[in-house]
Backbone as CSV, one residue per row, in Angstrom:
resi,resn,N_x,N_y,N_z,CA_x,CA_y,CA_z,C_x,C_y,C_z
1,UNK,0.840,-1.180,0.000,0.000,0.000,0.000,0.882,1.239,0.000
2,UNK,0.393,2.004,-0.948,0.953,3.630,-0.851,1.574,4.090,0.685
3,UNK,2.604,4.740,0.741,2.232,5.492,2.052,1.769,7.210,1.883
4,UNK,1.721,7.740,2.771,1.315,9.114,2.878,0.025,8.983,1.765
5,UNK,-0.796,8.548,1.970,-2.348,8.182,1.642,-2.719,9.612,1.579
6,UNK,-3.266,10.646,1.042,-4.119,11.586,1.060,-5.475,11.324,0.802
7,UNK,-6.092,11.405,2.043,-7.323,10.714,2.674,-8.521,11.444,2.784
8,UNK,-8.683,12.738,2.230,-9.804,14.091,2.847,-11.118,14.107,2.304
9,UNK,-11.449,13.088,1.418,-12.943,12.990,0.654,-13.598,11.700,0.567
10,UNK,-14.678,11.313,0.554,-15.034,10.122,0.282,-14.459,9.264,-0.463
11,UNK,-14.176,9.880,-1.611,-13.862,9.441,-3.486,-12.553,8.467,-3.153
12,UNK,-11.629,9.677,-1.763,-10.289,9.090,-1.493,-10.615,7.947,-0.562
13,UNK,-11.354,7.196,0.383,-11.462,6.476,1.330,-11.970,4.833,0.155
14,UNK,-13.448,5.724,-0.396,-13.358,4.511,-1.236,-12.395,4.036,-2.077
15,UNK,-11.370,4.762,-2.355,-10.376,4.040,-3.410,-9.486,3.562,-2.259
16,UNK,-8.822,4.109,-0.875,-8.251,3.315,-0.228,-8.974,1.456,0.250
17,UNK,-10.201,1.866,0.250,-11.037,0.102,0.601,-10.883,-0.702,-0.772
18,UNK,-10.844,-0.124,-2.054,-10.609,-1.097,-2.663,-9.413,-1.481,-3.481
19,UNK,-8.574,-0.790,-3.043,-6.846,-1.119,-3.042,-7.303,-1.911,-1.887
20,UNK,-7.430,-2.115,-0.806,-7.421,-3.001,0.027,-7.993,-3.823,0.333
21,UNK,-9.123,-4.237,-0.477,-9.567,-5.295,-0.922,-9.136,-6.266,-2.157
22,UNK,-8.121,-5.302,-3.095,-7.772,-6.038,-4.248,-6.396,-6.783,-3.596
23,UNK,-5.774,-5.940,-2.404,-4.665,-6.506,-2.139,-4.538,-7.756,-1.222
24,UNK,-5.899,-7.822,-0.300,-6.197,-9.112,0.477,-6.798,-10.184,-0.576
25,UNK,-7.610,-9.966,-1.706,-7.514,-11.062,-2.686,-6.617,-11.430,-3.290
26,UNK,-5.744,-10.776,-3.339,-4.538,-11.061,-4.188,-3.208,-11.933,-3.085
27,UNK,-3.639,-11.645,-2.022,-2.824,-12.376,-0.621,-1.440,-11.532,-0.558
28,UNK,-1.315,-9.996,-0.857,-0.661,-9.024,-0.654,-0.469,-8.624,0.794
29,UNK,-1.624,-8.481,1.611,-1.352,-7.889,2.724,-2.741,-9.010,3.611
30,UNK,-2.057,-9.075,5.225,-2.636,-9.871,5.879,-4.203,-9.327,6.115
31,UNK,-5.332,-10.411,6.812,-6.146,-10.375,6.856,-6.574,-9.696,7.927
32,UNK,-5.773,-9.770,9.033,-5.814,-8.214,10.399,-5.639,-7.154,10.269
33,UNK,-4.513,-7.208,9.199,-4.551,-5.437,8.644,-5.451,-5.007,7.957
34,UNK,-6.045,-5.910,7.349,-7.174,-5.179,6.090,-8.075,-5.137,6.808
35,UNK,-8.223,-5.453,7.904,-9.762,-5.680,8.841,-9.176,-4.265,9.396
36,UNK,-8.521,-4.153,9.707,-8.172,-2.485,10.936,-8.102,-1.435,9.853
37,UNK,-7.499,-1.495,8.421,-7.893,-1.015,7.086,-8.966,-0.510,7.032
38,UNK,-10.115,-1.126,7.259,-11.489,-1.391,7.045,-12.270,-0.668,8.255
39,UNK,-11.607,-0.854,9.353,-12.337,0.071,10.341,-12.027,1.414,10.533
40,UNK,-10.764,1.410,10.776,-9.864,3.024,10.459,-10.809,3.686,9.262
41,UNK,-11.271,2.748,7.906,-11.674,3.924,7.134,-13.076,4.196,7.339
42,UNK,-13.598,3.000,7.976,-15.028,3.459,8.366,-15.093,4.332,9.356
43,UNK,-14.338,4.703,10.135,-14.767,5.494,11.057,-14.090,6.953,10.671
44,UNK,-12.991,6.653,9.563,-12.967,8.557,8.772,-13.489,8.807,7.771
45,UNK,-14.575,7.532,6.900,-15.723,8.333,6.164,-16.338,8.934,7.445
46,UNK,-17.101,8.481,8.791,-18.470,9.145,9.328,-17.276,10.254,9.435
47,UNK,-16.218,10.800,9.857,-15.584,11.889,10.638,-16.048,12.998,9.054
48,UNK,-15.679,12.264,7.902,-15.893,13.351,6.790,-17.381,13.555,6.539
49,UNK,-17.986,12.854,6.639,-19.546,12.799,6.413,-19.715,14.431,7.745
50,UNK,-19.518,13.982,9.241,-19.615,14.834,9.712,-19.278,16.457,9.016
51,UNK,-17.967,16.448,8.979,-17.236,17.535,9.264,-18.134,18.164,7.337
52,UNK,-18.429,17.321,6.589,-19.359,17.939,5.236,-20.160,18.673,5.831
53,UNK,-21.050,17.696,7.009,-22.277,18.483,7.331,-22.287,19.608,8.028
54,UNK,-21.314,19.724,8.718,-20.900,20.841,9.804,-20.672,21.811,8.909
55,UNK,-19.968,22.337,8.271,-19.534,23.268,7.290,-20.924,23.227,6.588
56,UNK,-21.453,22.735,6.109,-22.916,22.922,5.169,-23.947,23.928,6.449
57,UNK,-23.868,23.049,7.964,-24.920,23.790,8.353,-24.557,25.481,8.835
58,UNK,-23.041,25.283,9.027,-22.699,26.749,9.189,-22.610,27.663,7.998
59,UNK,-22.744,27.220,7.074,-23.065,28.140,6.055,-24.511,28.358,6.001
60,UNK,-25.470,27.452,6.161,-27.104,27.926,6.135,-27.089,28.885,7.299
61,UNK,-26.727,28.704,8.335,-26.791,29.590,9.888,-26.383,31.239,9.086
62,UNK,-25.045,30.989,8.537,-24.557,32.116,7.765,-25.473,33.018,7.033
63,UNK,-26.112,32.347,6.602,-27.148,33.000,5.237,-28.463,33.433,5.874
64,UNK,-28.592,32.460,6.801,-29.843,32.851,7.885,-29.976,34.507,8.393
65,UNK,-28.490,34.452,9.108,-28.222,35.530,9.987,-28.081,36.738,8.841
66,UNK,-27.677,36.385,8.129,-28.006,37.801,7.190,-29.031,37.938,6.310
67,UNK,-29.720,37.155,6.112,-31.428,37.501,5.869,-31.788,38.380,6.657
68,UNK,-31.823,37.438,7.756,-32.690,38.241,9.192,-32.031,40.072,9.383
69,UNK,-30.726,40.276,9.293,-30.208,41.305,9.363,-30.795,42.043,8.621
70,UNK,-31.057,41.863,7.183,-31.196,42.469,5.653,-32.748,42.543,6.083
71,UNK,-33.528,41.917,6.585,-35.306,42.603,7.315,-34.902,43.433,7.797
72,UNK,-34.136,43.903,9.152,-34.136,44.848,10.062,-33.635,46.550,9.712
């Protein structure tokens, strides 16, 4: 496997799971690593899923607060 993985989007996590699935079929890399592979990336898609939504809702809050301003 690559090192220094640049990891910051979905697009990038799914292509790390299936490099790492082609490489445990292929009997490249052991079956504990691809399992901790596999959890490590499941748990930094939800961190990106989050951190999408966070930035999405602070931009609606954003747009909110200056509506409301732009009435007054």
């Amino acid at each position: 496997m690559a090192r220094g993985v640049n990891l910051k989007k979905l697009s990038d996590v799914r292509r790390l799971v299936a490099s790492v699935i082609n490489q445990l079929s292929r009997g490249e890399i052991e079956e504990s690593k691809a399992r901790t592979l596999g959890y490590l990336s499941s748990i930094l898609r939800d961190v990106i899923k989050d951190c999408d939504l966070e930035s999405r809702i602070t931009e609606l809050e954003k747009y909110l607060k200056e509506k409301k301003n732009e009435q007054f």
